[in-house]
C-alpha positions as CSV (number, residue, x, y, z in Angstrom):
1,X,49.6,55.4,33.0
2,X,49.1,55.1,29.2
3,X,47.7,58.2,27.6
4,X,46.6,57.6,23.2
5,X,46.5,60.2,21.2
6,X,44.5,60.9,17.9
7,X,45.3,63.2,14.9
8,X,45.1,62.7,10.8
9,X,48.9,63.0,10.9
10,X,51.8,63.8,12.8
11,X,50.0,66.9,14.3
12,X,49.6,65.2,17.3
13,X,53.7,65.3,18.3
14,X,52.8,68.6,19.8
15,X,50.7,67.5,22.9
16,X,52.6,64.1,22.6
17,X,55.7,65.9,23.6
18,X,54.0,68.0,26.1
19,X,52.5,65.1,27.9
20,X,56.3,63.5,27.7
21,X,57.5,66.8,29.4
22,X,54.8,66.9,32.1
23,X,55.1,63.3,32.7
24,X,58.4,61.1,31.4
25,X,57.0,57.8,32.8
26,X,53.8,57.9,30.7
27,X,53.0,55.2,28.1
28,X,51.8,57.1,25.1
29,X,49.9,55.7,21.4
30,X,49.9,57.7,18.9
31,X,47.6,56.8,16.6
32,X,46.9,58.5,12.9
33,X,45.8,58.0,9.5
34,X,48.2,59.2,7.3
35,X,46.7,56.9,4.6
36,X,43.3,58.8,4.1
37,X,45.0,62.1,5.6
38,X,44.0,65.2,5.3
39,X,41.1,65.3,7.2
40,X,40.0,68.9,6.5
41,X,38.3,68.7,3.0
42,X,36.1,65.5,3.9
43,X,32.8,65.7,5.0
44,X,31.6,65.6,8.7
45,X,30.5,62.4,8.5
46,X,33.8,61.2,7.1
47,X,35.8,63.1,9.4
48,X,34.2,61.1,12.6
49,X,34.2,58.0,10.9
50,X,38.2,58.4,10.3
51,X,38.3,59.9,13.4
52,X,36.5,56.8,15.0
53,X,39.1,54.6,13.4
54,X,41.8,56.0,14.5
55,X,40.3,55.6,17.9
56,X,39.7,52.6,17.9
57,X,43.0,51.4,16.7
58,X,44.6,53.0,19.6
59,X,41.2,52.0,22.1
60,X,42.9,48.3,21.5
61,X,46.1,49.0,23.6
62,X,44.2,50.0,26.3
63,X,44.8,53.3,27.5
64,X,43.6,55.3,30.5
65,X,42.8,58.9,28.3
66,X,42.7,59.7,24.6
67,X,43.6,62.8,23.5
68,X,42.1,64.0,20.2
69,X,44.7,66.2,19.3
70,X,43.6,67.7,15.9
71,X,41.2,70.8,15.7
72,X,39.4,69.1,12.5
73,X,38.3,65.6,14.7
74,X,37.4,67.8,17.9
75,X,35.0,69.6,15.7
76,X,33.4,67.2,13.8
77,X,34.1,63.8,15.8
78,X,34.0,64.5,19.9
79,X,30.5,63.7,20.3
80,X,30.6,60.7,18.6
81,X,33.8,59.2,20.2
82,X,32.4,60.1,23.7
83,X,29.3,58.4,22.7
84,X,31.8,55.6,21.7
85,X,34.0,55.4,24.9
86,X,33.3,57.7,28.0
87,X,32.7,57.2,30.5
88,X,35.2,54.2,30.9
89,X,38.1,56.1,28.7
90,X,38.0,59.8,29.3
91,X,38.4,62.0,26.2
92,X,39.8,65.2,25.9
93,X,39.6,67.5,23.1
94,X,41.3,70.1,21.2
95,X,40.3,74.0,21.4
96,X,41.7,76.7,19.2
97,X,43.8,78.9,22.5
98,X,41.7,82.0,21.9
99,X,40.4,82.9,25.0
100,X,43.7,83.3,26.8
101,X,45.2,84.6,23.7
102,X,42.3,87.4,23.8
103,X,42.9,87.7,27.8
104,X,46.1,89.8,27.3
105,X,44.2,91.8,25.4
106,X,45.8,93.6,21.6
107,X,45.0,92.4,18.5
108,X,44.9,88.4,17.8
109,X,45.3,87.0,14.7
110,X,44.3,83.1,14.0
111,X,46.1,80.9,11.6
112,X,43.9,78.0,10.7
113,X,43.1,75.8,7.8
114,X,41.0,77.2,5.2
115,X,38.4,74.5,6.1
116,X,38.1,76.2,9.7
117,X,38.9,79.9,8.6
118,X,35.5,81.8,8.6
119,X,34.0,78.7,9.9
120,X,30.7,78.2,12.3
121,X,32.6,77.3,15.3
122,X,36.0,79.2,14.8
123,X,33.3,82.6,14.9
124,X,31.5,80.9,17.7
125,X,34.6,80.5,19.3
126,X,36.1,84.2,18.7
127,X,32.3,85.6,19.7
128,X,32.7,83.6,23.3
129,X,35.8,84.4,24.4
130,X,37.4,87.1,22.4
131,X,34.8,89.5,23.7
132,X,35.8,93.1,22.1
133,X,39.2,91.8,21.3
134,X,39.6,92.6,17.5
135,X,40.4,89.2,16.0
136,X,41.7,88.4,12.4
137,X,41.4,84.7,10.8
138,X,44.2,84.1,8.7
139,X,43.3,81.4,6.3
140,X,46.5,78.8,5.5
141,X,46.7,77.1,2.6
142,X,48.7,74.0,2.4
143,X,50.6,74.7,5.6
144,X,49.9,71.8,7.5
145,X,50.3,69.2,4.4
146,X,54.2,70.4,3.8
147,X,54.3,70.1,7.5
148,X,52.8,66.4,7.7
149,X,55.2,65.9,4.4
150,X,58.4,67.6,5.4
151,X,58.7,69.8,2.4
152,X,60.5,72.7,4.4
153,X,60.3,75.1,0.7
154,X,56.5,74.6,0.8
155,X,56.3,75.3,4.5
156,X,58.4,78.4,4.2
157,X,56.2,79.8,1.2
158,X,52.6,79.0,2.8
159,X,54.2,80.4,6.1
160,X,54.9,83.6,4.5
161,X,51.8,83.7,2.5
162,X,50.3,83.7,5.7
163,X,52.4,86.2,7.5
164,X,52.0,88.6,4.7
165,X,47.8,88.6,4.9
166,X,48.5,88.9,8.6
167,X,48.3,92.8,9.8
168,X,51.5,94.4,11.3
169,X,49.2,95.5,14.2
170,X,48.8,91.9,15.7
171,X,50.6,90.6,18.9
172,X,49.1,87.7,19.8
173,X,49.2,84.6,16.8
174,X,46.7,81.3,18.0
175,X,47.6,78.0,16.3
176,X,44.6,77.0,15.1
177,X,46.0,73.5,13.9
178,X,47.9,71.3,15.5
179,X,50.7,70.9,12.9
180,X,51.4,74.6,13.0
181,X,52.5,74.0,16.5
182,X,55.5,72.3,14.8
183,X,56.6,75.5,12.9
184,X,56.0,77.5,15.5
185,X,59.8,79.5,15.6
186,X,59.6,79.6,11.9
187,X,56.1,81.2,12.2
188,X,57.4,83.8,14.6
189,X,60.7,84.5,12.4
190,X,58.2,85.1,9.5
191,X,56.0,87.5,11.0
192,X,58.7,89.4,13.1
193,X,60.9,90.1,10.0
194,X,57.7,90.8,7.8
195,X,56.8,94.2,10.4
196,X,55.3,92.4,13.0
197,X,56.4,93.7,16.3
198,X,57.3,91.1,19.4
199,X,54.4,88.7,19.7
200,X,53.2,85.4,21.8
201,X,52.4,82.6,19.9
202,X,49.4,80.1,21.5
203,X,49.2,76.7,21.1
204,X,47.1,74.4,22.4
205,X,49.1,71.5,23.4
206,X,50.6,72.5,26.7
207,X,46.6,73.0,28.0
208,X,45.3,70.0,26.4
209,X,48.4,67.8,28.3
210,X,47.6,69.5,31.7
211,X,44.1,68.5,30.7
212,X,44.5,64.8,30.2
213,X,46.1,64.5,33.4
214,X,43.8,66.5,35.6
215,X,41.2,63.5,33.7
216,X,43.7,61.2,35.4
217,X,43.2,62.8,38.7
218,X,47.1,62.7,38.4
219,X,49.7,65.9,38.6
220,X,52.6,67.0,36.7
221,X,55.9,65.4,37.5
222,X,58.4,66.1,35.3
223,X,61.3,65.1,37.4
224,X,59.9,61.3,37.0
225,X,61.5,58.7,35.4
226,X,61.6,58.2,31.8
227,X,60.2,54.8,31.7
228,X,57.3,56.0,29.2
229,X,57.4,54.0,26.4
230,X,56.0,54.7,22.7
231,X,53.8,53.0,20.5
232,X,53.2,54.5,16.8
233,X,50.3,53.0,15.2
234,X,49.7,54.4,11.3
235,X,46.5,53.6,9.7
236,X,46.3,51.0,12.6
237,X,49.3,49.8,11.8
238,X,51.8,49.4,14.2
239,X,55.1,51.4,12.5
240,X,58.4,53.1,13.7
241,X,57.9,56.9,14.3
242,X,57.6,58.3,10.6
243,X,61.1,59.8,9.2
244,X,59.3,63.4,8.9
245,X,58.3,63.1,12.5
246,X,62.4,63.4,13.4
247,X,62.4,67.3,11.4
248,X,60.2,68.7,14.2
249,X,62.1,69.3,17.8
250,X,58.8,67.7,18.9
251,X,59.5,64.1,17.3
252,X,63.2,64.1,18.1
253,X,61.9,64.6,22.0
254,X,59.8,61.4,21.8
255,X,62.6,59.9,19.6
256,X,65.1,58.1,21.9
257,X,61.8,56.0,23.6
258,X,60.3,55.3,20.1
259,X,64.1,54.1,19.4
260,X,63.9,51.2,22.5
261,X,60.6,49.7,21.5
């Protein structure tokens, strides 16, 4: 099986390495566009239009699911790439995890881009599934550019910038971008030392993996082989795994197959 995946930058190593864990024989395409990233500031339009790109590029190595795995794109671009390629390559979307961060109940807190923050459909979102769950957006500047960039000061000042607008009453954190997932210890450090009691952090790559292969009609296996091979396409170029990727626990997993091809 070949599974692509789609994101402005290297976001997308999050679901990318949880599709590698569920499945270590899959093929995988990882396609972004870190030439006209970020996506966030650009209008709808431009957003699909990147997003469509991007799709494309990987659409060419012919794989059986694409995974947009960037919050921005699955706002702005889903219906246009499903118009584009389902029903012959299913596509899966990205979803802020707020309903089952809101289904343990507490106080939930969601990190997001400013872009998204106070958005349309972020308060669509909380008003579906966060029912009477009281629910603070935390607006992050800049966090997921340091991430994409590797500039581990910058990260560590946006991350407590955000921690510190965060109340001490929260105990449940959504990722509402798929970089964040990246950070996602140095996140919890930040807000446990800042006051925070424990919390649980949700991410949205785990469900959007078990989603693309449920699309496959195929289950986990993550006792198979690790045949899966990796191919990194930038820009629609094809290019080794970026250097940055390798900071993030999530790149180093996908490393050693990136490495033999």
């Amino acid at each position: 099986m070949k599974i692509a995946l789609v994101d402005s930058g290297i976001g997308l190593l999050a679901a990318a390495a949880a599709v590698r864990r569920l499945r270590p024989d899959a093929d995988l395409v990882l396609s972004s566009d870190p030439d006209s990233m970020p996506w966030g500031p650009r209008t709808p339009e431009d957003v699909s239009a990147h997003a469509v790109a991007a799709a494309e590029a990987a659409a060419a190595h012919r794989p059986d699911a694409l995974v947009v795995a960037c919050n921005t794109a699955s706002v702005h671009a889903l219906p246009a790439l499903r118009e584009r390629f389902e029903p012959g390559l299913p596509v899966i979307g990205t979803v802020p995890a707020i309903k089952p961060a809101a289904a343990a109940g507490g106080h939930v807190a969601i990190w997001a881009t400013p872009a998204t923050t106070g958005s349309a459909y972020q308060r669509r979102l909380i008003a579906d599934f966060a029912g009477g769950t009281p629910v603070t957006e935390v607006p992050c500047p800049g966090l997921a550019d340091a991430v994409q960039w590797d500039q581990p000061a910058v990260v560590a000042d946006a991350i407590a910038a955000a921690a510190a607008r965060t109340p001490d009453t929260v105990t449940a954190v959504v990722l509402g971008c798929t970089h964040y997932e990246l950070v996602g210890d140095a996140i919890r450090t930040a807000l446990e030392s800042s006051g925070t009691g424990p919390l649980t952090l949700h991410g949205s790559a785990p469900a959007v993996a078990a989603q693309a292969l449920r699309r496959l009609g195929l289950a986990p296996d993550p006792a198979a082989p690790a045949t899966g091979t990796l191919t990194v396409l930038l820009s629609g170029r094809a290019e080794p795994l970026p250097a940055a990727a390798l900071s993030y626990a999530q790149g180093r997993l996908l490393a050693p197959v990136a490495a033999g091809h």
